[in-house]
C-alpha positions, 0 to 999 in steps of 0.5 A: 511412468514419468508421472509417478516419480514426480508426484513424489517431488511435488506438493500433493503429499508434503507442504512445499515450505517443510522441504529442503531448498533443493527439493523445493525450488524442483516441487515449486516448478513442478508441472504436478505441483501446480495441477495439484495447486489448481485442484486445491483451489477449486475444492476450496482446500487451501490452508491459510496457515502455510505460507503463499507460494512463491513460484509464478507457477504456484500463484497462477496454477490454472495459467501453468496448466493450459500453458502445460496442455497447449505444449503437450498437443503442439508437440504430439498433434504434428507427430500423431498425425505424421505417424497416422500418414505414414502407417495408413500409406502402406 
């Protein structure tokens, strides 16, 4: 559910360089944008014709993505684990 309403601001369904400056700064540290920038970079469908990202995020994708996977199992592994111990104690 949070998701959804992210790859609305982000780059999979508009140029990034087309948006007002507010949704802008929030599409280029979007953690979709970035997925979605890795993605067009394997797939080798990069347009040479829009301006290069300016966010670190934009310029490393793949860097932002690991880095997104890491925080998301340093957070959820701990609290999986503890609401395993607590349901199988019972």
């Amino acid at each position: 559910m949070i998701l959804f309403p992210l790859t609305f601001i982000s780059n999979a369904f508009v140029p990034i360089h087309t948006m007002p400056e507010v949704l802008k700064n929030i599409a280029e540290w979007n953690p979709v944008s970035a997925l979605v920038e890795s993605a067009r970079q394997l797939f080798g469908n990069t347009n040479p014709e829009f301006p290069p990202p300016s966010a670190w995020t934009l310029q490393n994708p793949y860097i932002t993505i690991f880095i997104g996977i890491a925080l998301m199992l340093l957070i959820f592994v701990p609290l999986c684990i503890r609401k395993f111990a607590s349901i199988s104690s019972r």
